[in-house]
C-alpha atoms as an extended CHARMM CRD file, in Angstrom:
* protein
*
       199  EXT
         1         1  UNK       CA              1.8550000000        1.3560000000      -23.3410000000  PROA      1               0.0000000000
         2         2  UNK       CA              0.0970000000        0.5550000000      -20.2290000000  PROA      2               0.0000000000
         3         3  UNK       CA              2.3430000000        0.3960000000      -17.3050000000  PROA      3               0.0000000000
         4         4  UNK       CA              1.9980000000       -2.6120000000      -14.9360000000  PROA      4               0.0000000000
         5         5  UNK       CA              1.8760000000       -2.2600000000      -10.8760000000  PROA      5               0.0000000000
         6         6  UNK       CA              2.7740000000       -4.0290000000       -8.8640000000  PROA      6               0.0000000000
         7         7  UNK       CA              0.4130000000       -3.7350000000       -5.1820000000  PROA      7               0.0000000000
         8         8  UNK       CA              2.5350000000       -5.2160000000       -2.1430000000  PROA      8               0.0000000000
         9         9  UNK       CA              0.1160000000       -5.8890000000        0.5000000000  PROA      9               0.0000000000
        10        10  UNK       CA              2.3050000000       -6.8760000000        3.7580000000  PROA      10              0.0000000000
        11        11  UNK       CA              0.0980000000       -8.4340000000        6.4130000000  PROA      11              0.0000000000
        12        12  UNK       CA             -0.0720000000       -9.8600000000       10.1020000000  PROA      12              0.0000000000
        13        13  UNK       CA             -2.3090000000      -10.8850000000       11.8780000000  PROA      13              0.0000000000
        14        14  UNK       CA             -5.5400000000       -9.0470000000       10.0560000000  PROA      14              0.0000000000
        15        15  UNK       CA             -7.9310000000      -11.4280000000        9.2470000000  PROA      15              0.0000000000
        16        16  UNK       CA            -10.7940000000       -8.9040000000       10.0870000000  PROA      16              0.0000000000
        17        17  UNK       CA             -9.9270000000       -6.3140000000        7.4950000000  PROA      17              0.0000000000
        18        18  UNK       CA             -8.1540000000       -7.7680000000        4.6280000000  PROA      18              0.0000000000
        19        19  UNK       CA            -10.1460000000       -9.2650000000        2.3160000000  PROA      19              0.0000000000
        20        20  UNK       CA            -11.4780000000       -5.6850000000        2.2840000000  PROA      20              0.0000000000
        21        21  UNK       CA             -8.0130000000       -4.0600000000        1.3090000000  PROA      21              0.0000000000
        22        22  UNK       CA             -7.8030000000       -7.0820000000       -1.3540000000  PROA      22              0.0000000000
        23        23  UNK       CA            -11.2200000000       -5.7880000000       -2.5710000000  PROA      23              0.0000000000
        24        24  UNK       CA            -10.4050000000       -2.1520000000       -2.9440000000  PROA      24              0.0000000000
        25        25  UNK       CA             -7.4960000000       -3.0030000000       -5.0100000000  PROA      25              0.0000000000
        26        26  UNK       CA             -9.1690000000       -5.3370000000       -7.0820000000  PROA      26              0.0000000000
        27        27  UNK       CA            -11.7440000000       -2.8720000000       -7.9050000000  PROA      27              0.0000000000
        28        28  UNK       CA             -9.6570000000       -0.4150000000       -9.5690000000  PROA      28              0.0000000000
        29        29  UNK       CA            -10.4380000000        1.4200000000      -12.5710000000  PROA      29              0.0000000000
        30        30  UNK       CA             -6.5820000000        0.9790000000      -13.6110000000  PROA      30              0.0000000000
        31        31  UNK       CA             -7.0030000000       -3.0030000000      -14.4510000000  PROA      31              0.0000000000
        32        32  UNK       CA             -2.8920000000       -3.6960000000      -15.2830000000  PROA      32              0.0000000000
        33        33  UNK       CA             -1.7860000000       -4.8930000000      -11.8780000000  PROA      33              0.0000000000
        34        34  UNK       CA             -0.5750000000       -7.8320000000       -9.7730000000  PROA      34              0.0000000000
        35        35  UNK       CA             -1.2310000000       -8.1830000000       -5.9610000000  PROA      35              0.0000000000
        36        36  UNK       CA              1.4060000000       -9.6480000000       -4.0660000000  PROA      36              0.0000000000
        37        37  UNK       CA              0.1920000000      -10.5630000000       -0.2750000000  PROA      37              0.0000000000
        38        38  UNK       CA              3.6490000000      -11.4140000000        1.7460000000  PROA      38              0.0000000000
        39        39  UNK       CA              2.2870000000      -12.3850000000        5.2600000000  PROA      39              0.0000000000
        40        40  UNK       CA              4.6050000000      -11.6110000000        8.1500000000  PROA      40              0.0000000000
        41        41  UNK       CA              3.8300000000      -14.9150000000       10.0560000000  PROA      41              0.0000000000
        42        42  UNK       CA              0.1730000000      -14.1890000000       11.0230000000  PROA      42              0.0000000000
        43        43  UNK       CA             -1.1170000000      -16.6110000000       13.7780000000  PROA      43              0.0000000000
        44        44  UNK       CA             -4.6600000000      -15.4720000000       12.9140000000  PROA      44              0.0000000000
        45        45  UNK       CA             -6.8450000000      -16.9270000000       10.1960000000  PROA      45              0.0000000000
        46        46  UNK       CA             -5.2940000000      -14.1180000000        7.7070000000  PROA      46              0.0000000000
        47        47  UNK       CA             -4.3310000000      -16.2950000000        5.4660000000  PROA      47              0.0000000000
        48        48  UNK       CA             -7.8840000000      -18.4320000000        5.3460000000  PROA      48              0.0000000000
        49        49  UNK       CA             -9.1570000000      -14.7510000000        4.1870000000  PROA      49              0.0000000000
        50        50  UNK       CA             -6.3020000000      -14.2540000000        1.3180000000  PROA      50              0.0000000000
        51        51  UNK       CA             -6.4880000000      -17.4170000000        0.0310000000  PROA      51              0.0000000000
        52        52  UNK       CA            -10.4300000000      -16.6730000000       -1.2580000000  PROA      52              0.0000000000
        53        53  UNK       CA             -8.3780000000      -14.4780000000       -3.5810000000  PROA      53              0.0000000000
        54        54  UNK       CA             -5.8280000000      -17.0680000000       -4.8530000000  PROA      54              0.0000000000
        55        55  UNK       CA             -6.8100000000      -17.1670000000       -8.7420000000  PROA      55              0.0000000000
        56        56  UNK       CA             -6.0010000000      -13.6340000000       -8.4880000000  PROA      56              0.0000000000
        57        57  UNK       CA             -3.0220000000      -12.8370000000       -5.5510000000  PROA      57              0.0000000000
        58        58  UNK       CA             -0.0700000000      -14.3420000000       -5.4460000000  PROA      58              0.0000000000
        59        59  UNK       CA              0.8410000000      -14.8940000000       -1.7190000000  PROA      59              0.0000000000
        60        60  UNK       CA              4.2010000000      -15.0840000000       -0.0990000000  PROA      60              0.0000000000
        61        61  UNK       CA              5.0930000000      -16.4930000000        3.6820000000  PROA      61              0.0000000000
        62        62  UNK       CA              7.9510000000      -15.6270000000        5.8740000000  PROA      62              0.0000000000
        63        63  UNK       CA              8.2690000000      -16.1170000000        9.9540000000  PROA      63              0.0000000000
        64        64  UNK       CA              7.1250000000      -12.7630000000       11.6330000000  PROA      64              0.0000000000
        65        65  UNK       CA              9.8630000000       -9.8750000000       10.3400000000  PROA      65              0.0000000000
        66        66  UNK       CA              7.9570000000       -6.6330000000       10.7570000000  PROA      66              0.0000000000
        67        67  UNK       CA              6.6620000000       -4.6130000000        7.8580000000  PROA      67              0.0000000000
        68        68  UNK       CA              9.6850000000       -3.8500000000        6.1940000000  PROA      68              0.0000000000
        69        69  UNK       CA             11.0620000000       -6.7230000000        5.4960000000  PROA      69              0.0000000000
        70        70  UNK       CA              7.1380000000       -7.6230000000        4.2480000000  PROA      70              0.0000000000
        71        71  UNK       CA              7.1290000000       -4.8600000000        1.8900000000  PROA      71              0.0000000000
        72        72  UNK       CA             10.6480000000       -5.8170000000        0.9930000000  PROA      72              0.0000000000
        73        73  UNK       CA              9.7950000000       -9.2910000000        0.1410000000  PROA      73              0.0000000000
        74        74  UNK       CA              7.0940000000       -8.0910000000       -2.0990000000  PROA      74              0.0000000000
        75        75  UNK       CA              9.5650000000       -5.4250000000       -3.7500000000  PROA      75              0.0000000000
        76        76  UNK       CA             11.6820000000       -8.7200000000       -4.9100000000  PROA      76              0.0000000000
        77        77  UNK       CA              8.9390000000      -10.4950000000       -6.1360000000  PROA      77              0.0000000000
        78        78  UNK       CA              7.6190000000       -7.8620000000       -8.1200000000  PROA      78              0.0000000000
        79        79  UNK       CA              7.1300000000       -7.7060000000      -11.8770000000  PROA      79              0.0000000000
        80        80  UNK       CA              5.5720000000       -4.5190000000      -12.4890000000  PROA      80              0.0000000000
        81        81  UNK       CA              7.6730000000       -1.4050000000      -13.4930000000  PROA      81              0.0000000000
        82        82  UNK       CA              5.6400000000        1.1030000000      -10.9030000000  PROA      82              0.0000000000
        83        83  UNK       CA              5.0190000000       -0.2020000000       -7.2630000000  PROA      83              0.0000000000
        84        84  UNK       CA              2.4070000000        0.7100000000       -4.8280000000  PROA      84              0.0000000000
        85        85  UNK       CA              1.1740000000       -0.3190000000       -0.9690000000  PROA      85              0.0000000000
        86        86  UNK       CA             -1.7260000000       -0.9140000000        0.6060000000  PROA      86              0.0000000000
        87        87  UNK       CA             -1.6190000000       -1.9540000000        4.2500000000  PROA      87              0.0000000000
        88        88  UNK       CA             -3.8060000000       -4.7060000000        4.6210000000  PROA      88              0.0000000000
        89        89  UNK       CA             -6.7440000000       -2.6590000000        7.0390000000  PROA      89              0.0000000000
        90        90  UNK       CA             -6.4900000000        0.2710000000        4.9570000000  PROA      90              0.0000000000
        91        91  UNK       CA             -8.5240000000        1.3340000000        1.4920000000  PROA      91              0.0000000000
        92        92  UNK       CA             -7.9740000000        2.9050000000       -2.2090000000  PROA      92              0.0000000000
        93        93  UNK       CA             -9.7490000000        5.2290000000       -3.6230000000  PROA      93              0.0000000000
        94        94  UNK       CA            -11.4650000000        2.9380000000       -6.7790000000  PROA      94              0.0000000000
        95        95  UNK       CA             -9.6070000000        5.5240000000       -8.8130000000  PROA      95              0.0000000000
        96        96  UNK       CA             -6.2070000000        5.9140000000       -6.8010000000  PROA      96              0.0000000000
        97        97  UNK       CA             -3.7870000000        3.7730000000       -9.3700000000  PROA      97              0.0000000000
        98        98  UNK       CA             -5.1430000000        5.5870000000      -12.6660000000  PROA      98              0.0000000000
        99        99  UNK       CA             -4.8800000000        9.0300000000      -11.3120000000  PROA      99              0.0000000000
       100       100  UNK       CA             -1.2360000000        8.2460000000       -9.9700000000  PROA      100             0.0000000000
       101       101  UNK       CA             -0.3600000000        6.2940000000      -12.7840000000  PROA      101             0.0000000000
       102       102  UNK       CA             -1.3180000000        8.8250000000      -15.2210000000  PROA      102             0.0000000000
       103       103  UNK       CA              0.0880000000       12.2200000000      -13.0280000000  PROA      103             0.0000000000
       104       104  UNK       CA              3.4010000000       10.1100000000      -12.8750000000  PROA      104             0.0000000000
       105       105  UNK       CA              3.9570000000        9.4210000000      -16.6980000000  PROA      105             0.0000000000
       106       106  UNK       CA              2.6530000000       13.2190000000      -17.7880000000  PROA      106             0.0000000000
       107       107  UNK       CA              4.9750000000       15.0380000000      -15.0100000000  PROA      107             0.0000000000
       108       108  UNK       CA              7.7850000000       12.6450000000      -15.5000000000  PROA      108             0.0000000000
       109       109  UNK       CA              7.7880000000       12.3500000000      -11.8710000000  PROA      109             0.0000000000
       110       110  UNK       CA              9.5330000000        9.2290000000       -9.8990000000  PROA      110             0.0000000000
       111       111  UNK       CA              7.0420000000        8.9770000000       -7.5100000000  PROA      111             0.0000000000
       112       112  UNK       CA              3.3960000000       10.4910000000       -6.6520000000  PROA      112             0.0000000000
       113       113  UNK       CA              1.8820000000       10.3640000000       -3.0960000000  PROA      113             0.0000000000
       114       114  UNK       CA             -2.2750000000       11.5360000000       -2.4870000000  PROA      114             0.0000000000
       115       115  UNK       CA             -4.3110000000       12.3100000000       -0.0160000000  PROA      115             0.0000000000
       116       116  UNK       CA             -5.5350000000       10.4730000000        2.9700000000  PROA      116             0.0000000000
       117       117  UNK       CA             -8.7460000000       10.3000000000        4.7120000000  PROA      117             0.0000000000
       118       118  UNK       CA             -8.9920000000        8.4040000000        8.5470000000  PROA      118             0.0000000000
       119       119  UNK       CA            -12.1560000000        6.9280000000        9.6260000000  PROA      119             0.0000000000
       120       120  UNK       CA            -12.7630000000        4.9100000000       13.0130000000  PROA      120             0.0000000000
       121       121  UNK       CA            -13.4410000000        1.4520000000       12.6390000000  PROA      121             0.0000000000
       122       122  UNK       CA            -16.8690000000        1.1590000000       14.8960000000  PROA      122             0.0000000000
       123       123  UNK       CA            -18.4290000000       -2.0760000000       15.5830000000  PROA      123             0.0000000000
       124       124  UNK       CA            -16.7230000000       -3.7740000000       12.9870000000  PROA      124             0.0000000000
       125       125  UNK       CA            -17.6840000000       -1.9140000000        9.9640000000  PROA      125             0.0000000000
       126       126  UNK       CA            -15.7850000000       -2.0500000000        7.1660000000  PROA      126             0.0000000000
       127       127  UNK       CA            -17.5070000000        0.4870000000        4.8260000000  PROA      127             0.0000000000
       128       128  UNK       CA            -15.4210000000        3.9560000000        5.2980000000  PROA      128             0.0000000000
       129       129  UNK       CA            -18.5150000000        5.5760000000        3.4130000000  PROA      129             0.0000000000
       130       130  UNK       CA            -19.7150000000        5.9460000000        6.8340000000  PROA      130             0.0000000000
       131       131  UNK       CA            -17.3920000000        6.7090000000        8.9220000000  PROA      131             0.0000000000
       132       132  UNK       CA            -14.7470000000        8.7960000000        6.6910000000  PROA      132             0.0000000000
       133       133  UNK       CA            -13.8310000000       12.1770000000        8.1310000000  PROA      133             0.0000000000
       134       134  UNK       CA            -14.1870000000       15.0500000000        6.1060000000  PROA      134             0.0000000000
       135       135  UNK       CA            -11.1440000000       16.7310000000        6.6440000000  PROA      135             0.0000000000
       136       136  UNK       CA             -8.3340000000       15.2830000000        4.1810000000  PROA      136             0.0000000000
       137       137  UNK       CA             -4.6490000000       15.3890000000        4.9680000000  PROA      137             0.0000000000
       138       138  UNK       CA             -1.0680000000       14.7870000000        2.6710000000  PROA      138             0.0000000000
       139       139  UNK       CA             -0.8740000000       10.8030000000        2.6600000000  PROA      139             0.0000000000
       140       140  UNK       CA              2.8600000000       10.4290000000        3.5690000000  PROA      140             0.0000000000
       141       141  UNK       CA              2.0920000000        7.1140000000        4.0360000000  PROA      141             0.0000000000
       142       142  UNK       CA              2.9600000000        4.2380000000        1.8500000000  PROA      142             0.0000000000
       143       143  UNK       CA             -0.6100000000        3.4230000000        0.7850000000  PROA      143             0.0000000000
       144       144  UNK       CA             -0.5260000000        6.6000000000       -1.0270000000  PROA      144             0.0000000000
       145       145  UNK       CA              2.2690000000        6.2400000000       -2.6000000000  PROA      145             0.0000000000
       146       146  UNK       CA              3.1790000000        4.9060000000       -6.2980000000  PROA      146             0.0000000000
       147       147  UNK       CA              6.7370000000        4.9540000000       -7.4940000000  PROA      147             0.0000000000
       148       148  UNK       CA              8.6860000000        3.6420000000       -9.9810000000  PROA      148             0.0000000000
       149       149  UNK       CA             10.3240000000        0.3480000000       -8.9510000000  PROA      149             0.0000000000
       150       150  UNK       CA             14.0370000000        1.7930000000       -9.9320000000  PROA      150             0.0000000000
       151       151  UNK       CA             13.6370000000        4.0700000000       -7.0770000000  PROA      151             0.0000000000
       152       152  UNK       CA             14.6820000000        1.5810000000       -4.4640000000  PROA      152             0.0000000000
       153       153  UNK       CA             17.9770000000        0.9560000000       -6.4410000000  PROA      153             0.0000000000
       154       154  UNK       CA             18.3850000000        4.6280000000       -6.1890000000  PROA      154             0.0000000000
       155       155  UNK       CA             17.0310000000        4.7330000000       -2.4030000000  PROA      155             0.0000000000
       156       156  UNK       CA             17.2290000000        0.8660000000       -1.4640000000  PROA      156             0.0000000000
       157       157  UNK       CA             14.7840000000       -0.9830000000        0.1600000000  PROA      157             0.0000000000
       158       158  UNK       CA             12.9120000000       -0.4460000000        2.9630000000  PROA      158             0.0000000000
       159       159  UNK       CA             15.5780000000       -0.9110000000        6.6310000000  PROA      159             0.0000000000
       160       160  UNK       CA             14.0590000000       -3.8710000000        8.9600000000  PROA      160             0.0000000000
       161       161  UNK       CA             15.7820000000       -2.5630000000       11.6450000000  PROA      161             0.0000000000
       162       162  UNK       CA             12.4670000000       -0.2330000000       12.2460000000  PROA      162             0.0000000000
       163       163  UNK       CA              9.4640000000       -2.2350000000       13.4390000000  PROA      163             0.0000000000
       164       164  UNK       CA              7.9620000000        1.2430000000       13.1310000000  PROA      164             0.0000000000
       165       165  UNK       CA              8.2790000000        4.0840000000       11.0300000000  PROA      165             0.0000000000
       166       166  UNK       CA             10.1110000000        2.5260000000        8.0590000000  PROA      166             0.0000000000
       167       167  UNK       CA              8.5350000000        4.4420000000        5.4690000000  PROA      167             0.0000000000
       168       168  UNK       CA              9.4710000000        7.9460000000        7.0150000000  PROA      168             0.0000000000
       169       169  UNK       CA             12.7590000000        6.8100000000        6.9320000000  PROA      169             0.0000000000
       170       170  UNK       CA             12.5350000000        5.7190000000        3.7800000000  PROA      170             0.0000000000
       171       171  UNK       CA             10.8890000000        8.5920000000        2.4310000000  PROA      171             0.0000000000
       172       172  UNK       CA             13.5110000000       10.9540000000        4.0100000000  PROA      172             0.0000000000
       173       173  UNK       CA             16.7000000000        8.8790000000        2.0970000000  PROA      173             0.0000000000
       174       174  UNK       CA             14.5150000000        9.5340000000       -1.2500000000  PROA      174             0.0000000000
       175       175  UNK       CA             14.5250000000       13.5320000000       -0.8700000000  PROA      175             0.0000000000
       176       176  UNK       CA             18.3890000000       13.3810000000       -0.2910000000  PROA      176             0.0000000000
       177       177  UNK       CA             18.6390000000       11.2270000000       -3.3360000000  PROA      177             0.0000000000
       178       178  UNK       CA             16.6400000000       13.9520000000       -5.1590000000  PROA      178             0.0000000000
       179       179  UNK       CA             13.8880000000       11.5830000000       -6.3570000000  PROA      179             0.0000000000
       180       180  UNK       CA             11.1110000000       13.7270000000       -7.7030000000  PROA      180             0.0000000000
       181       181  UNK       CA              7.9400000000       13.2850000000       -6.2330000000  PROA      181             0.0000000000
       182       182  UNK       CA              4.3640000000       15.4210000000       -6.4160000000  PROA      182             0.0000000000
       183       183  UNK       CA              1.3180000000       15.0910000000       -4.2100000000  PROA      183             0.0000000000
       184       184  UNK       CA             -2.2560000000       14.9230000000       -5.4300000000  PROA      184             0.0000000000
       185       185  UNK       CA             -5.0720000000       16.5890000000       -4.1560000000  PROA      185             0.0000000000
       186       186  UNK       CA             -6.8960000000       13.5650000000       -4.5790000000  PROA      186             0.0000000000
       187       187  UNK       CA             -8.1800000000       11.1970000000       -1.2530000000  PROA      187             0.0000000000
       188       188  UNK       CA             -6.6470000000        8.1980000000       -2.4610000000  PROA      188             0.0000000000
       189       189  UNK       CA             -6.2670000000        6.4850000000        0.6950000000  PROA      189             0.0000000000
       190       190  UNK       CA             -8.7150000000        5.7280000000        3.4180000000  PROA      190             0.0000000000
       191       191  UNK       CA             -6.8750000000        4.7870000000        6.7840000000  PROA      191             0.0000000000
       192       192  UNK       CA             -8.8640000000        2.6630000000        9.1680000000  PROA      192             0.0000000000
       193       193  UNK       CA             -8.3040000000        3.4790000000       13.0680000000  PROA      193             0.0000000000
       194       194  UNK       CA             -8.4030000000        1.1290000000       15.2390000000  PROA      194             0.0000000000
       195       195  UNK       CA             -7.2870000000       -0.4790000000       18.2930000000  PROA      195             0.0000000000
       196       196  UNK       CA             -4.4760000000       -2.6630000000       17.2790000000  PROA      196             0.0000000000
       197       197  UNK       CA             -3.1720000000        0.2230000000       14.4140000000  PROA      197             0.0000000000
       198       198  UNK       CA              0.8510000000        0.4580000000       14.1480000000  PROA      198             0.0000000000
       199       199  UNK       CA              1.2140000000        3.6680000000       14.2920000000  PROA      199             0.0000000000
């Protein structure tokens, strides 16, 4: 049986990019998903963008909290049994959920990370075609991440207390909890540099 995902999205204040992110995620190969948008009380016209999507992304609002009480937020609201992240200037891979879906049910894994790819955002492009490096790294990030959602009953959620960094921290609780993870050799995740980047 085909598993659904659910894609948490947490944004603020990136009206320039997102609709992109949306894109990439809506152009997956792996077609059983939901997209949940939680924007962290963007003053920009972020929302104007994600609302083009509306038939197809549910969208949640909450006064500015930092990103993990965002991805938190979309962790509740979630239906799907697997959950995945894409930060809302970043891109998938067209094939990033099907490999990771598939790699997690065959290894019996809890979770499955790829591999990440950085490209400069120049001028305002938004096609990483062009500007992707070639040198690939091991995306622990959460965009290349897909677990199963019972891991954060196991790990818990994401802690708000850390405006940056959340996911490390995260991630770090998970290995003492012996969650079992693999990494793909797979680019799965295309991380856009730019001036106003988090970390």
């Amino acid at each position: 049986m085909t598993e659904l995902v659910s894609v948490i999205i947490p944004l603020h204040n990136c009206a320039l990019y997102v609709a992109r992110a949306i894109e990439s995620v809506l152009a997956q190969t792996y077609c059983e998903l939901e997209v949940i948008v939680v924007d962290d009380g963007s003053t920009d016209d972020s929302l104007k963008q994600v609302e083009r999507f509306s038939e197809r992304v549910t969208i949640i609002s909450q006064p500015a909290a930092g990103p993990a009480a965002a991805r938190n937020a979309g962790i509740r609201a979630a239906r799907g049994l697997l959950i995945a992240f894409l930060d809302a200037d970043d891109l998938w891979s067209a094939d990033k959920l099907a490999l990771q879906v598939r790699h997690l049910a065959e290894h019996k894994l809890d979770m499955v990370l790829g591999h990440v790819e950085q490209f400069l955002n120049e001028a305002g492009t938004l096609d990483s075609s062009t500007a992707a490096s070639s040198q690939k790294e091991p995306g622990f990030l959460p965009g290349s991440l897909l677990c199963k959602a019972e891991v954060f009953q196991r790990v818990g959620l994401f802690d708000p207390a850390y405006r940056f960094g959340e996911f490390i921290d995260w991630f770090s609780k998970a290995q003492e909890k012996g969650v079992s993870y693999q990494v793909l050799p797979q680019v799965v995740l295309y991380r856009r540099i730019h001036e106003s980047n988090m970390t």
